[in-house]
Residue, then its C-alpha position, 0 to 999 in steps of 0.5 A: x350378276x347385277x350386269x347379267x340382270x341388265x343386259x336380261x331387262x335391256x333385252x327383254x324391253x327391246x322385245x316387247x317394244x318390237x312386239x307392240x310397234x308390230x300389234x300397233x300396224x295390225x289397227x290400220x285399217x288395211x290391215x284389218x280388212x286382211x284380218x276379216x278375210x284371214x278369218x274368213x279364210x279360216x271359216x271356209x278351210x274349216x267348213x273344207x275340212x268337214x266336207x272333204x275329210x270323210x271323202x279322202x278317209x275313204x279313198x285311203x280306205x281303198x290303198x290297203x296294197x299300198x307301202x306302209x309308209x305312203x299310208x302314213x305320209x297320207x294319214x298325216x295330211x289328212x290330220x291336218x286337212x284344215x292348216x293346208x286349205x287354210x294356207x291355199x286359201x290364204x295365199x289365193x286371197x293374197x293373190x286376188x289382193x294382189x290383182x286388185x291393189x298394186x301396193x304390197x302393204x294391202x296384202x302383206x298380212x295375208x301373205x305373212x299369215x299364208x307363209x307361216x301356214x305352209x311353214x306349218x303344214x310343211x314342219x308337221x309333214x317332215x317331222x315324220x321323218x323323227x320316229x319317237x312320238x315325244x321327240x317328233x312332238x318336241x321337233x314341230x313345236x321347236x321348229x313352228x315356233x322358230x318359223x313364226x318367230x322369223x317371219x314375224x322378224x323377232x329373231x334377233x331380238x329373241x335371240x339376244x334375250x335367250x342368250x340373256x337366260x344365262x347361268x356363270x360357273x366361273x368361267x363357264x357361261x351356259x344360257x338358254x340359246x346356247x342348250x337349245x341349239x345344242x338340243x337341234x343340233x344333237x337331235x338332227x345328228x341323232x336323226x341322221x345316225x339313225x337313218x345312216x344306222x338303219x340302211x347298214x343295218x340292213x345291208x349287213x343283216x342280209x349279207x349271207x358272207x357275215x355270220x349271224x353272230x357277226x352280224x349283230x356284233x357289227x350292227x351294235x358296234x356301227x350304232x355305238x359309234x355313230x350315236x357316241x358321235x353324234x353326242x359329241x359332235x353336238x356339244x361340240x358344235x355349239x361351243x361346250x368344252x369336252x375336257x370338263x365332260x370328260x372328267x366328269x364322264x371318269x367319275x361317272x364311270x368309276x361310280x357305275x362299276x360299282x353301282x352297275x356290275x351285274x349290267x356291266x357284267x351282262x354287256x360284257x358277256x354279249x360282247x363275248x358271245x357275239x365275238x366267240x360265235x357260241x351261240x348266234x340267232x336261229x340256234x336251238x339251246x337248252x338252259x336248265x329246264x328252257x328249250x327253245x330257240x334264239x330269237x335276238x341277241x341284245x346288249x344284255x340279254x338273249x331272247x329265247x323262244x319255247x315250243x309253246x309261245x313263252x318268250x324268255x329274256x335269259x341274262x347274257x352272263x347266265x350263258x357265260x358262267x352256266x351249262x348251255x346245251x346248244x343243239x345246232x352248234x356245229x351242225x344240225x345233227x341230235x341224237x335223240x335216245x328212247x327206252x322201252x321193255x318188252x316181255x321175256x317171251x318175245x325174241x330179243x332179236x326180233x324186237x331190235x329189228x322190229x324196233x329199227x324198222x318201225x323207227x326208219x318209217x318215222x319223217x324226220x328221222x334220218x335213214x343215213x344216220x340208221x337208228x340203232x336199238x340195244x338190249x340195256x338190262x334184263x329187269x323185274x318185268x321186262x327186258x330193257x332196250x334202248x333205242x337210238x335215232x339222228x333228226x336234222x331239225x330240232x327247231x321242229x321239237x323233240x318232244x313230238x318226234x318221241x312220241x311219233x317213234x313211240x306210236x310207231x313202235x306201239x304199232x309195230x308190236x301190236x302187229x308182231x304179237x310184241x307184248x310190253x308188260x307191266x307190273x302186276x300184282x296179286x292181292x289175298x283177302x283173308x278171312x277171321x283170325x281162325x281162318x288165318x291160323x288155318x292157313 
């Protein structure tokens, strides 16, 4: 411990002495002037950016056609309008020193302070590239302060102090260099992953000889394997032993199934679905009192979507263990059944006809698959039908093409002299008790 305290105070004192023999150049008086003129520069990049920064929103105002991305490759650079001109300008008063003055020395200052600039603008711009907001922040500030470290030329008295920061677990040795290069290289490998994940993906979502449930099997399974792989590369590049990781990855496991059965039950259950092809994304379900379409299939849950804009996130072992109704299964094809009476007055023959007739007239309803009307019962007030029909679309609703054959078969009576009756009921008011006996 004692030695690892030494060798963190020997590196430690290196850097600082590094620190001020480069803070003790920056009194000569060349070197000052190129400060004055980096200042300088700073105020005209400023007064730059105030002038021009409305100009340039406005013309990107006018690009409203253009790709997303280029709109916002462009809303970045006029983020950071002020650290690109205050890198042009730098580098021409490093030019104009160097037309003046024949030794390097006179302008070194502005050439280092231009390059760390552009190292800047140059970071923020393809750190883009890291969709997640708290990782792309994570990435330029990694990277603008590894640049500013190496042009000043501290890196390896940096270096050697990071590697000081160090823990001992035995014979395991894990020090702040070695996490932060574990941390770059996962991150580029991830971001890699990502954008290899991204283009399959696509690829494979639009190949129409894959079905839909494969489809999102095969995309789950690629970004399973190359994250894991990515993960592991990482550690691996920068010197971990995966032997220790992976025990603990046992005892970590054992510890989930028990603490994570329900989720574990769920992931399970996605996998079955996706292989069993049960159901798949645009197929049309009923679950309980849910009837909508699916939306997506994710690692733990269905996304199911109503006829009135609710968005149900259903349990992937809900549509395992329960009764699912899937309406398009193995083909489009729903009967739909509707029930009404009629008088005893009207001629049953008459109304099947009607009522076939008035259903064929219907859109949606399909007329090679004729509709069918049956007598079911011969109640208290009315006879009793029911009245078969096939659609091909049930994503378009059910509910509406009831009532539409309802409408059609109020019409159809209304014109025939159908009646549909009702109960009726007959109400007596008696009089006073002699008036009842009367009676």
């Amino acid at each position: 411990m004692e030695s690892e305290i030494q060798s963190l105070l020997s590196g430690l004192s290196i850097f600082w002495a590094s620190l001020k023999n480069f803070a003790g150049t920056l009194i000569l008086p060349s070197r000052l002037v190129q400060i004055a003129v980096a200042l300088v520069c700073l105020l005209l990049a400023w007064a730059t950016r105030v002038w021009f920064s409305p100009k340039f929103e406005t013309w990107m105002r006018g690009l409203e056609k253009r790709p997303k991305w280029q709109l916002r490759w462009l809303l970045v650079v006029h983020r950071r309008l002020m650290l690109l001109f205050f890198a042009v300008y730098l580098w021409l008063s490093a030019f104009g020193f160097a037309q003046i003055y024949a030794f390097p020395s006179r302008r070194y200052l502005l050439v280092l302070l231009a390059t760390i600039a552009t190292a800047w603008f140059c970071i923020r711009i393809a750190a883009q590239l890291v969709r997640n907001p708290f990782l792309r922040r994570m990435v330029v500030w990694a990277l603008s302060a590894y640049a500013t470290v190496y042009y000043l030329g501290f890196l390896d008295e940096t270096m050697t102090t990071l590697d000081n920061l160090a823990i001992q677990f035995g014979t395991f040795r894990l020090s702040v260099l070695a996490v932060l290069k574990a941390l770059v290289v996962t991150g580029v490998l991830f971001t890699l992953a990502r954008m290899i994940a991204s283009t399959a993906s696509v690829r494979i979502r639009s190949n129409e000889d894959i079905s839909p449930s494969m489809r999102v099997l095969v995309v789950k399974v690629l970004q399973i394997a190359l994250y894991s792989a990515a993960f592991f590369i990482g550690l691996k590049a920068v010197g971990f032993d995966l032997t220790g990781l992976a025990v603990l990855s046992g005892a970590i496991g054992v510890g989930l199934g028990f603490g994570l059965q329900k989720v574990v039950s769920n992931l399970v259950s996605g996998v079955i679905i996706l292989l069993d092809k049960s159901i798949k994304p645009g197929d049309v379900i009923s679950l309980g009192e849910t009837f909508g379409w699916i939306n997506s299939l994710t690692a733990r849950y269905v996304s199911i979507t109503t006829r009135d804009g609710k968005e149900y996130l259903i349990p992937n072992e809900d549509l395992i263990t329960g009764q699912v109704v899937n309406w398009s299964h193995s083909n489009d094809f729903v009967r739909l059944d509707i029930y009404f009476g009629t008088a005893y007055g009207d001629d049953p023959h008459l109304v099947r006809q009607i009522s076939i007739e008035a259903a064929k007239a219907v859109n949606r309803v399909l007329n090679h698959k004729p509709p069918v009307c049956h007598i079911v019962g011969f109640g208290d007030n009315s006879i009793d039908y029911i009245l078969r029909f096939w659609i091909r679309d049930p994503t378009d609703g059910l509910t509406n093409i009831r009532g539409n054959v309802y409408l059609a078969l109020w019409d159809a009576f209304q014109e025939n002299g159908i009646s549909i009756p009702f109960p009726q009921r007959e109400v007596r008011l008696l009089g006073d008790r002699k008036e009842t006996e009367k009676l």
